[in-house]
mmCIF file of the N, C-alpha and C atoms, coordinates in Angstrom:
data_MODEL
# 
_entry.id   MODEL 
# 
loop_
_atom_site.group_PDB 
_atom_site.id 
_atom_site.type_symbol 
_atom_site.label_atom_id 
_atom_site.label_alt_id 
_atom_site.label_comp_id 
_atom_site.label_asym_id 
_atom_site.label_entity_id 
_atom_site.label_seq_id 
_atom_site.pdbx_PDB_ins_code 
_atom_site.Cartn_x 
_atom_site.Cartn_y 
_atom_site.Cartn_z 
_atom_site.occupancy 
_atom_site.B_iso_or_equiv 
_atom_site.pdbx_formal_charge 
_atom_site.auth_seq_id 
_atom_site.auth_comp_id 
_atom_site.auth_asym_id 
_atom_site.auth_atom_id 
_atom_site.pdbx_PDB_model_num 
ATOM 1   N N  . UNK A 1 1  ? -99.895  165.748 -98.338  1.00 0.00 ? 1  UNK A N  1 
ATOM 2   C CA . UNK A 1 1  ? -99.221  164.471 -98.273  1.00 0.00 ? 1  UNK A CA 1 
ATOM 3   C C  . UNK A 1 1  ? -99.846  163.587 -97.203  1.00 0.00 ? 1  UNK A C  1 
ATOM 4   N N  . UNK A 1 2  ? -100.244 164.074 -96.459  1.00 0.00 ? 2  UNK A N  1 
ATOM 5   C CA . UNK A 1 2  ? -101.025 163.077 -94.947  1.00 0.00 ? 2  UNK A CA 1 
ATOM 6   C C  . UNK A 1 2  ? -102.037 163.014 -95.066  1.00 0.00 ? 2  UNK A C  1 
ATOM 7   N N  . UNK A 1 3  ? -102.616 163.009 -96.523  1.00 0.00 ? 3  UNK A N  1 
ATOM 8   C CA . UNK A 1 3  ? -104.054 162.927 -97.270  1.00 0.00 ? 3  UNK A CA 1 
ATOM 9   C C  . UNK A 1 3  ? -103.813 162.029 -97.603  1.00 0.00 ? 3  UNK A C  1 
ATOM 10  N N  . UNK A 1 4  ? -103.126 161.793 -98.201  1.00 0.00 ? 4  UNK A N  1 
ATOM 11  C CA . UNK A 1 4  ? -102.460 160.719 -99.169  1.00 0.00 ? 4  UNK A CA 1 
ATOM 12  C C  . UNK A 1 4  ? -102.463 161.220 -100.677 1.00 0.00 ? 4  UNK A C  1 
ATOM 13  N N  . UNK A 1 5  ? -101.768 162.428 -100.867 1.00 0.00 ? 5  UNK A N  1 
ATOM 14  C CA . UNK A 1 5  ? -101.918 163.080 -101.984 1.00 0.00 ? 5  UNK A CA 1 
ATOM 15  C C  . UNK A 1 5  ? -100.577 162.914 -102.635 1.00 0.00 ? 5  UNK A C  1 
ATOM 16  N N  . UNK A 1 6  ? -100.257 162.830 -103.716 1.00 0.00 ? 6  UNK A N  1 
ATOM 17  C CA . UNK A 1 6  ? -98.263  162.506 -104.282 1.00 0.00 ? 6  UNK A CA 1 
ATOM 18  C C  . UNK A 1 6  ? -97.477  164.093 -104.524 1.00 0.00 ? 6  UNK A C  1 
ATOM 19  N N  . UNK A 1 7  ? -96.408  164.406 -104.245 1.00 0.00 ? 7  UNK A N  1 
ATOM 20  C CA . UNK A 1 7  ? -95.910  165.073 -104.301 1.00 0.00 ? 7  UNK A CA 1 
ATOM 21  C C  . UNK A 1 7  ? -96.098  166.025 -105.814 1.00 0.00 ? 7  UNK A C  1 
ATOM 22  N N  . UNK A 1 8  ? -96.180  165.337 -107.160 1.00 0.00 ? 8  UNK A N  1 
ATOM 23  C CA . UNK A 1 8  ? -97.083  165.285 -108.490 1.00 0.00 ? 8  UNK A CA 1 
ATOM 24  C C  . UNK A 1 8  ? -98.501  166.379 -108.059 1.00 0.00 ? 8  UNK A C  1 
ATOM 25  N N  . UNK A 1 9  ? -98.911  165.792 -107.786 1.00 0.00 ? 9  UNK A N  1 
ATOM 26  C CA . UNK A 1 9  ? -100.722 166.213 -107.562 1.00 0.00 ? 9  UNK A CA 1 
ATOM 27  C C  . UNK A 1 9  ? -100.692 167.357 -106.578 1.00 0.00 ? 9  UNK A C  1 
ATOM 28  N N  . UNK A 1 10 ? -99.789  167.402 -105.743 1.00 0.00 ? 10 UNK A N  1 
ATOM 29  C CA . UNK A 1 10 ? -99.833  168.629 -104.706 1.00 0.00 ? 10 UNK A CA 1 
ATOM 30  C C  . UNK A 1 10 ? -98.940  169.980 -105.840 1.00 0.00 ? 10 UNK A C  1 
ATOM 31  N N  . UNK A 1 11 ? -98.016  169.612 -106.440 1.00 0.00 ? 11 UNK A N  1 
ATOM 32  C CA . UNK A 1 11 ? -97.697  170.480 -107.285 1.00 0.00 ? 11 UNK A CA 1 
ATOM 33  C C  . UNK A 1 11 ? -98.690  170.949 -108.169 1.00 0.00 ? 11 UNK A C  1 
ATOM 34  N N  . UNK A 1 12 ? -99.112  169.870 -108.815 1.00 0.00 ? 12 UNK A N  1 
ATOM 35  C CA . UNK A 1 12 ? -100.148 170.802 -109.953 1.00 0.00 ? 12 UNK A CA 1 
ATOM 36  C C  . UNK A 1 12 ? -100.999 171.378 -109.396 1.00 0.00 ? 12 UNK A C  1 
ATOM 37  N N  . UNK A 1 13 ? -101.451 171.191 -108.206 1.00 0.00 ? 13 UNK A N  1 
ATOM 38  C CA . UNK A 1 13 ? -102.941 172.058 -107.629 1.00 0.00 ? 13 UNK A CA 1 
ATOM 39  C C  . UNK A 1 13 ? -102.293 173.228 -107.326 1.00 0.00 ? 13 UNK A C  1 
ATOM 40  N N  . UNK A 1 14 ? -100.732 173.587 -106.608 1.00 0.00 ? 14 UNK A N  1 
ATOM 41  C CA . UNK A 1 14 ? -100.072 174.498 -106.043 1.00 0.00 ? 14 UNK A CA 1 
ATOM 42  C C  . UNK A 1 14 ? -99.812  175.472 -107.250 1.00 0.00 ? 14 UNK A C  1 
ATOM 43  N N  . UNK A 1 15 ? -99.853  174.874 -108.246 1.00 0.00 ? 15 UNK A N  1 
ATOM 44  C CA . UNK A 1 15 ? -99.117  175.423 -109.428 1.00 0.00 ? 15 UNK A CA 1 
ATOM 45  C C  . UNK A 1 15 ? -97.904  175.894 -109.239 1.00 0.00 ? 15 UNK A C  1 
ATOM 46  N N  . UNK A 1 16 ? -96.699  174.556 -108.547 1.00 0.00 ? 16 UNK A N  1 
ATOM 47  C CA . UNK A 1 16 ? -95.346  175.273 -108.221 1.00 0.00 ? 16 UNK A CA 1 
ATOM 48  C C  . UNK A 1 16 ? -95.026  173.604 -109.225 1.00 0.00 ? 16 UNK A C  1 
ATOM 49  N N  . UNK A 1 17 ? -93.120  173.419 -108.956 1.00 0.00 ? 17 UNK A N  1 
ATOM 50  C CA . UNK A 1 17 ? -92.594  172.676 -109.865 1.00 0.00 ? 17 UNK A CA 1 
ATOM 51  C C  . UNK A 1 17 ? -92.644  171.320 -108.816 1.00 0.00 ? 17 UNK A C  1 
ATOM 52  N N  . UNK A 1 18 ? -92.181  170.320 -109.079 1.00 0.00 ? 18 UNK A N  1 
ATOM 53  C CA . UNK A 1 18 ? -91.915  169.225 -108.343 1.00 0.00 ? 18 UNK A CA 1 
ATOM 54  C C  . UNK A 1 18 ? -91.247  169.328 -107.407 1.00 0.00 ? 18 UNK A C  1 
ATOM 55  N N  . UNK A 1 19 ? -90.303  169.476 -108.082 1.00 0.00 ? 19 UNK A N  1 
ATOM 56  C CA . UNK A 1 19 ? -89.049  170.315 -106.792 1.00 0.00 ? 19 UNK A CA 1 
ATOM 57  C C  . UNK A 1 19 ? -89.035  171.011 -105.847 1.00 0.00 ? 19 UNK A C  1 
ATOM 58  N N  . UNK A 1 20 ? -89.712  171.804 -106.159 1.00 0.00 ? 20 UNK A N  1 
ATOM 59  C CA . UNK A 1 20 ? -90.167  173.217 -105.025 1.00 0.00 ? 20 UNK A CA 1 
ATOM 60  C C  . UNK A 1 20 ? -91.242  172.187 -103.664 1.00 0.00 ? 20 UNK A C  1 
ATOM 61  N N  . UNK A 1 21 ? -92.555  171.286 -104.174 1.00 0.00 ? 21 UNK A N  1 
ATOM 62  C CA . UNK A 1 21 ? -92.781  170.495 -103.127 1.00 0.00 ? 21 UNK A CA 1 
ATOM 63  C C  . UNK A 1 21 ? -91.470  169.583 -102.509 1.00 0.00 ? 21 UNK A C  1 
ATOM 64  N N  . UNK A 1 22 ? -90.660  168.882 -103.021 1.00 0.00 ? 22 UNK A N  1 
ATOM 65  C CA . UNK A 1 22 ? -89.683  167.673 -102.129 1.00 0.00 ? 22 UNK A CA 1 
ATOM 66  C C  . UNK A 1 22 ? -89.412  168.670 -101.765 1.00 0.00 ? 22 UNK A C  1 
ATOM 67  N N  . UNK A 1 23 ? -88.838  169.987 -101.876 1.00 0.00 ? 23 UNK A N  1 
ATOM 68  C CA . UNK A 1 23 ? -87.794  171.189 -101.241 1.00 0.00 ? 23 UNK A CA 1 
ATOM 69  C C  . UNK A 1 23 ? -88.543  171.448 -99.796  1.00 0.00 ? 23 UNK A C  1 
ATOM 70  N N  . UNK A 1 24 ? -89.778  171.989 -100.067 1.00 0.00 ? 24 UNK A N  1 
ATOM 71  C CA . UNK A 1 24 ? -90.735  172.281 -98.778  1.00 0.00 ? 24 UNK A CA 1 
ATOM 72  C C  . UNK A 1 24 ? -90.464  171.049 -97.908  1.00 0.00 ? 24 UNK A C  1 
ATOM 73  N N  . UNK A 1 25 ? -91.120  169.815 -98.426  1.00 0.00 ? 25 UNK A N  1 
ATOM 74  C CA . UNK A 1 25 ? -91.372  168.768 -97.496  1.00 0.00 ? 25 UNK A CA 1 
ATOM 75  C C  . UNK A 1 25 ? -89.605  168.278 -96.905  1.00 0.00 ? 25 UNK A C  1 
ATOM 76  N N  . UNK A 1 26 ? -88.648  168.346 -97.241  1.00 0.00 ? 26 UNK A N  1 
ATOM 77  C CA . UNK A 1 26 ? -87.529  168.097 -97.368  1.00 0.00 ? 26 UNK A CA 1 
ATOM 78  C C  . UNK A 1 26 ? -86.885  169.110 -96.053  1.00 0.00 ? 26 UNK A C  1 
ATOM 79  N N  . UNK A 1 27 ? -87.121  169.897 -96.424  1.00 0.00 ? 27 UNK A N  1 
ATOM 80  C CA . UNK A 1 27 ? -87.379  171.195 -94.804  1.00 0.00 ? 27 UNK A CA 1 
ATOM 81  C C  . UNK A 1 27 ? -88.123  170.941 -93.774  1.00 0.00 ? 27 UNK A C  1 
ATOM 82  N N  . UNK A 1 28 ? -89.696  170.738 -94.328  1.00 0.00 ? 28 UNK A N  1 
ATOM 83  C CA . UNK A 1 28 ? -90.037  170.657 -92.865  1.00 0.00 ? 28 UNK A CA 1 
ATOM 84  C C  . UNK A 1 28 ? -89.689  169.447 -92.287  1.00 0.00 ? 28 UNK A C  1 
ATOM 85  N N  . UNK A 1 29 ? -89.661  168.345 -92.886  1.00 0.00 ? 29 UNK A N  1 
ATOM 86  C CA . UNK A 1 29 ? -89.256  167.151 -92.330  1.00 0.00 ? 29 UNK A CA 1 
ATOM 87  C C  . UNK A 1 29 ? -87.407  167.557 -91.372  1.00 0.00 ? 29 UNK A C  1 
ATOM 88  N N  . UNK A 1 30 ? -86.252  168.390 -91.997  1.00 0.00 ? 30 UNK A N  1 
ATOM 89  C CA . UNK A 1 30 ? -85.596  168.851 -91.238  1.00 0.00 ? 30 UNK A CA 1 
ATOM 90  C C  . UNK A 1 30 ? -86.307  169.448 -89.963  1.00 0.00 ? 30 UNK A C  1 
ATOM 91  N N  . UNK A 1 31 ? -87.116  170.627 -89.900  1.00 0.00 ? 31 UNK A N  1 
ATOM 92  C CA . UNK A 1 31 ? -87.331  171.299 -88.760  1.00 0.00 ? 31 UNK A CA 1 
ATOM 93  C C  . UNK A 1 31 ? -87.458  170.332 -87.780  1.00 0.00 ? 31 UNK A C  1 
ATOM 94  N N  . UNK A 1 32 ? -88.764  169.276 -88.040  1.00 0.00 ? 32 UNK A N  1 
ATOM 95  C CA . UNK A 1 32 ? -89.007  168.804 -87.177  1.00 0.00 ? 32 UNK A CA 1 
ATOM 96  C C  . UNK A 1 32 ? -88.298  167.775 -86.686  1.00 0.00 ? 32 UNK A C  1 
ATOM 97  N N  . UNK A 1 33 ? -86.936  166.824 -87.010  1.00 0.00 ? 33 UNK A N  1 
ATOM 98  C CA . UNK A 1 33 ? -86.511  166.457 -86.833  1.00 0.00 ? 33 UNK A CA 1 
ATOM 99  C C  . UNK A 1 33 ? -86.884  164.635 -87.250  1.00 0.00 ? 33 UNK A C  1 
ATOM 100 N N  . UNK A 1 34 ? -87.698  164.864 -88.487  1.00 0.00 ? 34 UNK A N  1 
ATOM 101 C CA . UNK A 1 34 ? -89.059  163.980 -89.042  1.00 0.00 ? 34 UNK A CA 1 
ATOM 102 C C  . UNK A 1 34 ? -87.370  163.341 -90.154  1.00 0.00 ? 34 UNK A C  1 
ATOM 103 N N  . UNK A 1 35 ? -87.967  161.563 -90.100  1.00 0.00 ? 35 UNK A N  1 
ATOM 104 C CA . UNK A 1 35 ? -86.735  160.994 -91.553  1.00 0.00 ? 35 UNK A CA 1 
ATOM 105 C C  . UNK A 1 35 ? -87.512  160.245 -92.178  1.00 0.00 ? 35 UNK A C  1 
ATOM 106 N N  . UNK A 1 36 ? -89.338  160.292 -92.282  1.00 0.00 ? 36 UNK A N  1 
ATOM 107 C CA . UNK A 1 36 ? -89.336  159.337 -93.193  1.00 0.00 ? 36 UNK A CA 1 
ATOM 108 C C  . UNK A 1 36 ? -90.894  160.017 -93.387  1.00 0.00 ? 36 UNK A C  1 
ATOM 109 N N  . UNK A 1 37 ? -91.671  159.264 -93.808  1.00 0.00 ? 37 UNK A N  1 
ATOM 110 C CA . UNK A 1 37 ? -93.070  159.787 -94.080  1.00 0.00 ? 37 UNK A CA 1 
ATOM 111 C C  . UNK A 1 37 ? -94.070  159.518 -93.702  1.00 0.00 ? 37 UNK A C  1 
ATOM 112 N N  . UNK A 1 38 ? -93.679  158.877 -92.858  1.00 0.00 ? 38 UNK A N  1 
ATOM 113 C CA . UNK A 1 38 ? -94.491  157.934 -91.430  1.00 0.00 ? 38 UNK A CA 1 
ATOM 114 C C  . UNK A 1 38 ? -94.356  159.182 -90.439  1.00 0.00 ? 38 UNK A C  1 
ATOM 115 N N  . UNK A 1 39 ? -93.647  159.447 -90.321  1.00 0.00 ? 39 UNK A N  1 
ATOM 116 C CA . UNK A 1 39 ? -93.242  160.219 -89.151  1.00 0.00 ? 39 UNK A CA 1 
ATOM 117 C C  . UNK A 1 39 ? -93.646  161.748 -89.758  1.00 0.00 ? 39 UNK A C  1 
ATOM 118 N N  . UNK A 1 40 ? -93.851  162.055 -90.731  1.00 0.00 ? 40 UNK A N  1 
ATOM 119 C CA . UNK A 1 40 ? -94.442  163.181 -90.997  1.00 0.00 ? 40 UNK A CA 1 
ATOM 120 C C  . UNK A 1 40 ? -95.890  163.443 -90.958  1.00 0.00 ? 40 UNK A C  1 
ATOM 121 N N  . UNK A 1 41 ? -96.755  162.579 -91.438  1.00 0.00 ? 41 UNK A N  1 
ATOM 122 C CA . UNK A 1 41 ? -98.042  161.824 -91.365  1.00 0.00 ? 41 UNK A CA 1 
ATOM 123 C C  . UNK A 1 41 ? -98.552  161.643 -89.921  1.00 0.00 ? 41 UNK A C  1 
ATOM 124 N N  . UNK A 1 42 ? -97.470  161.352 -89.136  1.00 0.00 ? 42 UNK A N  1 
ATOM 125 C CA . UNK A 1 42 ? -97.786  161.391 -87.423  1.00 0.00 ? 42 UNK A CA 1 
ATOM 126 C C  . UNK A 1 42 ? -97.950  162.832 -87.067  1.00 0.00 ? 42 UNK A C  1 
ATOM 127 N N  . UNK A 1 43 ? -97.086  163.460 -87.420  1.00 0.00 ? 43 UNK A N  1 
ATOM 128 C CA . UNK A 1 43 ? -97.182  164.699 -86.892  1.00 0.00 ? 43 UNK A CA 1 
ATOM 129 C C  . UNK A 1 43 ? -97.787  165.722 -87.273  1.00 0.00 ? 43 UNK A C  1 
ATOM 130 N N  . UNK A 1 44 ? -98.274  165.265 -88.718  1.00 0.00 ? 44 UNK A N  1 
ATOM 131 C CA . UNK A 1 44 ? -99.447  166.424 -89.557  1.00 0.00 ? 44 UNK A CA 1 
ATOM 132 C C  . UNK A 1 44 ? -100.804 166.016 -88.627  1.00 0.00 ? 44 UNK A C  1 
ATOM 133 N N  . UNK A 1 45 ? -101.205 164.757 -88.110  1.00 0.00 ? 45 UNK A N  1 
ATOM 134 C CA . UNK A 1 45 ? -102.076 164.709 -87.390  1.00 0.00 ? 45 UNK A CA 1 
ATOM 135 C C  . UNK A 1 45 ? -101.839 165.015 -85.846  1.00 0.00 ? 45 UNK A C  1 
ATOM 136 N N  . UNK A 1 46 ? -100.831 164.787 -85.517  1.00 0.00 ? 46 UNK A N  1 
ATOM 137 C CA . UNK A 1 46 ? -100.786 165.246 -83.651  1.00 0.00 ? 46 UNK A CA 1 
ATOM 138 C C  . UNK A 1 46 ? -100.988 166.643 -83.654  1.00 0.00 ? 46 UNK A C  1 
ATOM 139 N N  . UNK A 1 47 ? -100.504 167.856 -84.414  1.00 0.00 ? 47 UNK A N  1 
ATOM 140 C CA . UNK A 1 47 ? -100.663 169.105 -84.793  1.00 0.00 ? 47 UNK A CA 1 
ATOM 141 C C  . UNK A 1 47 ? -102.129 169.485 -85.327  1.00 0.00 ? 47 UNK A C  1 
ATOM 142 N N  . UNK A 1 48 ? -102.579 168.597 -85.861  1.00 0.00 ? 48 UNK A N  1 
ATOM 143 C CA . UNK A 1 48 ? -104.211 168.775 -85.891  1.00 0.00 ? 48 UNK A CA 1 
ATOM 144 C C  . UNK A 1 48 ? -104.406 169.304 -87.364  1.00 0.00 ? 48 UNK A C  1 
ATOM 145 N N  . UNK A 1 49 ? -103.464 169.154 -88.302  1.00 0.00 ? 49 UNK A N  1 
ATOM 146 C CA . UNK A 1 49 ? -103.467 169.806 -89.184  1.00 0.00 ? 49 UNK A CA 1 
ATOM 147 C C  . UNK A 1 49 ? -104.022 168.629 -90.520  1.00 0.00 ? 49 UNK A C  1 
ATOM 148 N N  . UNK A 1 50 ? -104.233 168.022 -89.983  1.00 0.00 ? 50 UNK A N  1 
ATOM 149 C CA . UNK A 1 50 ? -104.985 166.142 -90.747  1.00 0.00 ? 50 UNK A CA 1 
ATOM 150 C C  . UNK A 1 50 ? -105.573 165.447 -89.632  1.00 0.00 ? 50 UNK A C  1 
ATOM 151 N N  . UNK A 1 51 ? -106.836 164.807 -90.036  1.00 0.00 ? 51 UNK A N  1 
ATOM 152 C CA . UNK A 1 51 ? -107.485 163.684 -88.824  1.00 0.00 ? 51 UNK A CA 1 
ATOM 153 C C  . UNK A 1 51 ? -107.356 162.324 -89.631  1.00 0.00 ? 51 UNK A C  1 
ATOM 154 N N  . UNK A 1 52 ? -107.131 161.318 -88.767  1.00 0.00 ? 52 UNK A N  1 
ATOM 155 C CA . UNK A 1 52 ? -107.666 159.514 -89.305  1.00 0.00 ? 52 UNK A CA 1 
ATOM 156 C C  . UNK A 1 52 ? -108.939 159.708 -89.985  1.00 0.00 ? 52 UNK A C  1 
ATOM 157 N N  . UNK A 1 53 ? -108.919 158.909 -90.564  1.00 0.00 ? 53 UNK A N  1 
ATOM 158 C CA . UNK A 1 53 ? -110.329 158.830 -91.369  1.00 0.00 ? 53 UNK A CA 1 
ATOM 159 C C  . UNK A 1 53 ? -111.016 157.236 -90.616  1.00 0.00 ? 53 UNK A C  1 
# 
């Protein structure tokens, strides 16, 4: 998602359902205390786990 990939396209590569991605992202955005997708996108890169292009 902090690729800029759609929830769609991360499923079919995962080969899981739609659902099962919002479910994941829907969690971690709980853990971290993340409410939007800005703020998830921030933190997939402060974690190092995505760079700016």
């Amino acid at each position: 998602m902090a690729e800029g990939h759609s929830s769609k396209y991360i499923a079919s590569e995962l080969n899981v359902s739609l659902k099962t991605v919002e479910a994941h992202r829907s969690s971690i955005m709980n853990r971290l205390g993340i409410h939007d997708l800005a703020g998830l996108i921030k933190a997939a890169i402060s974690l190092g786990l995505t760079e700016l292009d």
